[in-house]
KOLLOMI-904075 format. One record per residue (C-alpha): residue in three letters; x, y, z. Coordinates in steps of 0.5 Angstrom, whole numbers, plus 500, padded with zeros to 3 digits. Example, Ala and Ser with C-alpha at 12.3 -4.5 7.8 and 13.67 -1.06 7.14 Angstrom:
ALA525491516;SER527498514;
END
This chain:
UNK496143468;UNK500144473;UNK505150470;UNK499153466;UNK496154474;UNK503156477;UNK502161471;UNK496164472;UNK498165480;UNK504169478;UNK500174473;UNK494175479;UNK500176483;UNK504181478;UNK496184477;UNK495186484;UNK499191487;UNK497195480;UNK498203480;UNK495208477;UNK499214477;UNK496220475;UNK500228474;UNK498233479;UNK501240484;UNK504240490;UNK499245492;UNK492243490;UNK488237488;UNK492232484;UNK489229478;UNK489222482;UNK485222489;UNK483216493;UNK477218498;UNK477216506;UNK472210504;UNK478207499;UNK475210492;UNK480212487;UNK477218483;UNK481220477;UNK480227472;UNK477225466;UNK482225460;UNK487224464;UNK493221461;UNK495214465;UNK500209465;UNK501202469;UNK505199472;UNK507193476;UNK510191483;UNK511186488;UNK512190494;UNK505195497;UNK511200499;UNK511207496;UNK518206495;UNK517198492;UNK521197485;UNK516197479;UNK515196472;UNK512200468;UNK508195463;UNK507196456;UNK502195451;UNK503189446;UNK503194440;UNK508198444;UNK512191446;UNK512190438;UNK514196435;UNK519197440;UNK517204442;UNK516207449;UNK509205453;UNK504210452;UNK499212455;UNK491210456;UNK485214459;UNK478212462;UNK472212456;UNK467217460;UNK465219467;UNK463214472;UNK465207475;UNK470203470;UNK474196472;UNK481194472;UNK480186471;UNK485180470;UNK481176465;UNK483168467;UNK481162461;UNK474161462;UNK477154463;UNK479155469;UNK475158475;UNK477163480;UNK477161487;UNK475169489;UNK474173483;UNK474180488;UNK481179489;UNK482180481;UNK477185480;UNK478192481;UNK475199481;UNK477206479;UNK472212478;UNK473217472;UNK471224475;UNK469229470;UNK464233473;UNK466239476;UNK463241482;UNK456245484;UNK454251488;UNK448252490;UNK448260493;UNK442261499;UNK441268502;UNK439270509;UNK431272509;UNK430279507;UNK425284502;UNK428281496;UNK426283489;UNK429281482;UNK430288478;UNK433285472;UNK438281473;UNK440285480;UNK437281487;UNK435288491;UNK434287498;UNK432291503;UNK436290509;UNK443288510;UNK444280508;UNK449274508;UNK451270503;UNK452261504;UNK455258498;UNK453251499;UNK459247494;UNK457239492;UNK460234489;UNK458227486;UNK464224485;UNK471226489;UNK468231492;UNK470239493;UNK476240494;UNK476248496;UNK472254494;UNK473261492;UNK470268491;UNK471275489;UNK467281492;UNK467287488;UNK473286487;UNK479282481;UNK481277486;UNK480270489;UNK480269496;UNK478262499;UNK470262501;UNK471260509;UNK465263512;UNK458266510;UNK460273505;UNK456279509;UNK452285505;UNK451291509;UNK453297506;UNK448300501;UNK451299494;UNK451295489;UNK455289489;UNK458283484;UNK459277487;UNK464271483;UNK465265485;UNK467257483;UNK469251486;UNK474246485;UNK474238487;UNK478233489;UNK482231482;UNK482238480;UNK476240475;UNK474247476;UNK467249475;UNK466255471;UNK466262475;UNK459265475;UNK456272477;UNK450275481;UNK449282482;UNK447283488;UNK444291491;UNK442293498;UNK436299497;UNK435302504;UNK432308501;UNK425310500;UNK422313494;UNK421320493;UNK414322490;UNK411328488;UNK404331487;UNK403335480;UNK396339479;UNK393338472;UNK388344471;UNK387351474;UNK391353479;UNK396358482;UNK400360488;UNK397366492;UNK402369499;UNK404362499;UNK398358499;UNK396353493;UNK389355490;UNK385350486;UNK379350482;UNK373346481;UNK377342475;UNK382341478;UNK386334479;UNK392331483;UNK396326480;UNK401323483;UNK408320481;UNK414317485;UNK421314483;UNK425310486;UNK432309484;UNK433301485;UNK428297488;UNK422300484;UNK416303486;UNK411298489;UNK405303491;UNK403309493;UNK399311499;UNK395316500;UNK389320505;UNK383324502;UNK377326502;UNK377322509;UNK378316505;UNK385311504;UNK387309497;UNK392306493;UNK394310488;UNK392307481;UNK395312476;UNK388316475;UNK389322477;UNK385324483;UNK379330483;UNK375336488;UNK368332486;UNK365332492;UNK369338496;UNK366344498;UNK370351497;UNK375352502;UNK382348506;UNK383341504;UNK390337504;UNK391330501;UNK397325506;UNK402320501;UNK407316501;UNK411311497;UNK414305498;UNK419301494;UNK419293493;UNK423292498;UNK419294504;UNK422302504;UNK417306507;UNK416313505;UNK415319510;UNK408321509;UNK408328506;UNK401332507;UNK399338501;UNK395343504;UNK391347498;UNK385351498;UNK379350494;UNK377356490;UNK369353487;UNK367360487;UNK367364480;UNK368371480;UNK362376480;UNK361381474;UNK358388475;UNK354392470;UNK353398468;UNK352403462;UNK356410461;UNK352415458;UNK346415454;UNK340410455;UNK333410456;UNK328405459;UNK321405456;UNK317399459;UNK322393458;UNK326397452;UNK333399454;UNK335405448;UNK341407448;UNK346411444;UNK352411440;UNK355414445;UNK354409451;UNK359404453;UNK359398458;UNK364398464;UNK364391467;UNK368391473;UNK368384477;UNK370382484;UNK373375487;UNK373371493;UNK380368493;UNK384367486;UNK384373484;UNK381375477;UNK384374472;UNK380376465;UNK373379464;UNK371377456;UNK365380453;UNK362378446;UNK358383441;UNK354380435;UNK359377429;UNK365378432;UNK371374437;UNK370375444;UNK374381447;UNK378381454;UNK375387457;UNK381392458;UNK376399459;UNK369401457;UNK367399450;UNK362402445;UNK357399441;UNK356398434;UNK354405431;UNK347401427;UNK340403429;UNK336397432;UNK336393437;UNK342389439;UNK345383444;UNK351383447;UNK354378453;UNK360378458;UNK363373462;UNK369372467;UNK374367470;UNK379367476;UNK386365477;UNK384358477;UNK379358472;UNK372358475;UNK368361470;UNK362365472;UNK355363468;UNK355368462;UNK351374462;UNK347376456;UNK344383455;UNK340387450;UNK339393449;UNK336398442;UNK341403440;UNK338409436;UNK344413433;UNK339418429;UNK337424431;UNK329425431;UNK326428424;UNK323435425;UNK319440421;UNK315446421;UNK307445421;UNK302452420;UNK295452421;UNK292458418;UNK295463412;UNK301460409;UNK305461404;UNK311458401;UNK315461395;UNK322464395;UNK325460400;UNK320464406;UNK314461408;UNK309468408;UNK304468414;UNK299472417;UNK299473424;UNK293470427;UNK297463423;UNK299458429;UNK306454427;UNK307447430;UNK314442430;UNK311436428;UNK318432430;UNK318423430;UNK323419433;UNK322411431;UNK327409437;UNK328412443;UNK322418442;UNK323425443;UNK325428449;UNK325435448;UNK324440443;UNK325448443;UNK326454438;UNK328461438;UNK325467433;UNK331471431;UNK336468433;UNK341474431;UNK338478435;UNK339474442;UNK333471443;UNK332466448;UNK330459446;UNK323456448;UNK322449450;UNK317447444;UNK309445448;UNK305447443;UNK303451437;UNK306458437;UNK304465433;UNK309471431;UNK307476433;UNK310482429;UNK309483421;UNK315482417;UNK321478416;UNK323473421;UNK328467422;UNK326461425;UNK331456429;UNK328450432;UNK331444434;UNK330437438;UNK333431442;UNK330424443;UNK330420449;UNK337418448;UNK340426447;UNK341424439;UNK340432437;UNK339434431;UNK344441428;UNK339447429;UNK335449422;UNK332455421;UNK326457415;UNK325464413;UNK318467415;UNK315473413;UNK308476417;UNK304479411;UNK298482413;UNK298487408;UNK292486402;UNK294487394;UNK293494391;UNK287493386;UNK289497378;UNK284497373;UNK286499366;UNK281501360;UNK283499353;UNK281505349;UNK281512352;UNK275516354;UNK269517349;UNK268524352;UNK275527355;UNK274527364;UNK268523364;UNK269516365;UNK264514357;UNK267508354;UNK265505348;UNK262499345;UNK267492346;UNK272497350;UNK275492355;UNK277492362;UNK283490364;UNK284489371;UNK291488376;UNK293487382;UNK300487386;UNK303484392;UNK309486394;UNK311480400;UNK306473398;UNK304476392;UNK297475389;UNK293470389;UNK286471386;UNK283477383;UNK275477383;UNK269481380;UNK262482380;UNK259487375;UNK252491377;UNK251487383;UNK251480380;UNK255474381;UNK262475383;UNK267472379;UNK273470378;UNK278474373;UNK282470367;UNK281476363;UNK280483360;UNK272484361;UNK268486354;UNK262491355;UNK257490349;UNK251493352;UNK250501352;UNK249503360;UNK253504366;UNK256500369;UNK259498376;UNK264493376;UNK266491384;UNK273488385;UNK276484390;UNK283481391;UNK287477395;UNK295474396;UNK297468398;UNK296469405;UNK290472405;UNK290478406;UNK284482402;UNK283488398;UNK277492396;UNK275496389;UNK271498384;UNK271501378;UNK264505374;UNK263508368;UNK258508361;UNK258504355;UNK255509350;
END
């Protein structure tokens, strides 16, 4: 027993001043390192080999130590790693049959380090916003890259600004220039495992956002000053080029607001100068300077003018017109300016006005309507008017009271026959009338008032003419007259000769036949009366069958009137 114990002390003795040496650099951490508190920190997979010594110095003779399989085939020591990150334990294993006195003094702890270090990265407090994948801030910011490790600690720590190379992190990393900025960094502990290198896209905005009004709807700029209709909005619209645009402000109509993308209308503003004040920010805290626009609020349309050119004609609440009237439209406005006068006639498209417009040539009455816009399209209220329209000319035509006669184309009358112009006019009435007798021999026209007479027997012309209440003018007719006053000549004629030559004896059922000439109206009738009876009218040669005398009282008449007289006497023997 005693030499199994002599060689159990000598292995512990052999075992304890193990090595453990790793690979590493001159310059940084090596794969090895043993922390001021004693603990030994490994590199995970690190190749490792053992070897024993009898003496604590650096410079101590050792030998390396081979594994069995090695010692039996002969082959040099190869070479082990720990089995995963954390604490691991290098023991002497002693025979269960005999106890160990201490067994801290063969027991031995090395910690395998496979975890690279950690950086947590904290930025001075300033108006921040995350726009993607870029921290934004508002005003000038530093950076702390806080480095950890678990196991062996941090070794040193590096980062690039803007920039391909690495420098060591000493101190906190400034942004203060507005720009964009890529920062890159890593960390590397003490037995040499390196984080992987990571990126933040940091950006400084100092400037505010520009915004900008836009009018939607009618609106026009007059010697430099904006002018807005009733219909009108204000929209508002800011950009920004970094940070965002967090609100927009605004002042109007004595009220502050946020603009909320709805755009902002004249209800409730009275005609005349107004402005709105607005101003933007962005999200991280830049203010836009207030910017004001003044504009005027045109909320009177224009006013139209009426009148009508040329023929009309007001009867009561009638107002007759013409084919030859127009309209003239003519309108004022107060600010904006006109733009555009329309008018609108019956089954057609409204018309720009251009200059004075007629109306359809149709007799009847007729409605018609206009209205006007500004330059900033207020409208005025349509106006509607009616009027009739009486393109025809009045009828006319002669009328004769007393003789009268037509035939041949002249109209035979006596002197005493009064002749009137009976004239009609269905729409605007008759408004003048007048005649002349003998036109070609330069008479003067006579304004027709009441009936008239001829006063010379012959032949005459008469022209007459008419215009109703809208100067519609008939073309001057004209009628032949002739002023007969001239009876027929009576004729009688027997159907035998004398019985005795000079005397007037005639005999039984001789006939008389009697005629009559006119040599202007022509005859009209010839009556007869024998021996005071009865008058008669003639139709046809009279028969006497009775011996005795006789006394046959003609009478004749034209068409006119005029009368002659006559008588015939003779015997019936």
């Amino acid at each position: 027993m005693k030499w199994f114990k002599k060689l159990i002390g000598f292995i512990i003795v052999l075992i304890a001043p193990i090595c453990i040496v790793g690979q590493a650099t001159m310059d940084g951490p090596k794969s090895i390192y043993q922390s001021p508190d004693g603990k030994l920190y490994i590199k995970s997979k690190q190749p490792l080999y053992l070897r024993l010594t009898t003496s604590p110095d650096d410079g101590g003779q050792s030998y390396l130590l081979k594994s069995q399989l090695s010692v039996e085939k002969n082959s040099a020591a190869q070479p082990f790693s720990f089995e995963g990150h954390g604490k691991h334990t290098i023991k002497h294993m002693a025979d269960h049959r005999i106890p160990q006195k201490n067994k801290d003094l063969h027991t031995f702890y090395v910690y395998d380090d496979g975890q690279a270090p950690r950086t947590k990265v904290s930025v001075t407090k300033a108006p921040w916003v995350y726009n993607g994948n870029v921290n934004i801030y508002g005003k000038p910011v530093k950076i702390t890259l806080k480095n950890t490790d678990s196991s062996s600690g941090v070794h040193s720590a590096y980062f690039s600004l803007n920039s391909p190379d690495f420098i060591r992190y000493n101190s906190l990393i400034s942004l203060d220039q507005e720009m964009d900025y890529t920062l890159k960094f890593y960390a590397i502990d003490n037995v040499g495992n390196q984080s992987k290198e990571r990126k933040r896209l940091y950006s400084l905005d100092f400037t505010p956002p520009t915004t900008r009004h836009k009018i939607i709807g009618g609106h026009i700029n007059l010697k430099g000053e904006d002018i807005l209709a009733p219909k009108s909005k204000i929209f508002l619209k800011s950009s920004d080029a970094k940070a965002g645009v967090k609100q927009i402000r605004y002042r109007f109509k004595g009220k502050r607001g946020i603009f909320k993308k709805k755009s902002l209308t004249m209800e409730g503003l009275k005609d005349g100068t107004h402005s709105i004040v607005y101003g933007a920010e962005d999200r991280v805290e830049n203010a836009e300077a207030n910017k004001t626009y003044n504009f005027y609020l045109d909320s009177v349309p224009p006013v139209v003018s009426h009148s009508l050119l040329g023929d009309q004609y007001r009867k009561g609440k009638q107002l007759f017109v013409s084919g030859r009237t127009t309209v003239e439209l003519t309108a004022t406005d107060n600010k904006a300016g006109l733009r555009r006068i329309r008018y609108y006639l019956p089954g057609k498209k409204g018309k720009t006005y251009m200059s004075p417009f007629a109306f359809p040539k149709k007799n009847g009455p007729l409605n018609y309507s206009y209205a006007s816009s500004d330059n900033v399209l207020n409208v005025s209220e349509t106006v509607k008017k009616s009027v009739i329209v009486d393109i025809t000319a009045p009828k006319m035509k002669p009328e004769f009271k007393g003789e009268h006669y037509y035939s041949r184309k002249t109209h035979y009358i006596r002197l005493s026959t009064q002749i009137s112009l009976s004239t009609t006019d269905n729409l605007s009435g008759v408004k003048k009338m007048s005649y002349v007798i003998d036109p070609d021999a330069a008479a003067n026209e006579i304004s027709y008032t009441k009936p008239f007479r001829i006063s010379t027997e012959g032949l005459h012309v008469l022209a007459f003419t008419a215009a109703d209440n809208v100067n519609n003018g008939n073309e001057q007719r004209s009628i032949t007259l002739f002023v007969d006053e001239k009876p027929p000549g009576i004729y009688t004629r027997h159907s035998v000769s004398p019985t005795i030559q000079g005397q007037d004896i005639y005999p039984l059922k001789s006939l008389l036949y009697l005629s009559a000439t006119d040599k202007e109206s022509g005859v009209k009738e010839i009556y007869y009366s024998i021996n005071n009876k009865k008058e008669l009218r003639y139709k046809k040669p009279l028969s006497f069958k009775t011996r005795k005398k006789y006394t046959v009282k003609i009478r004749a008449i034209d068409h006119v009137g005029n009368m002659s007289k006559s008588q015939a006497k003779f015997e019936i023997r």
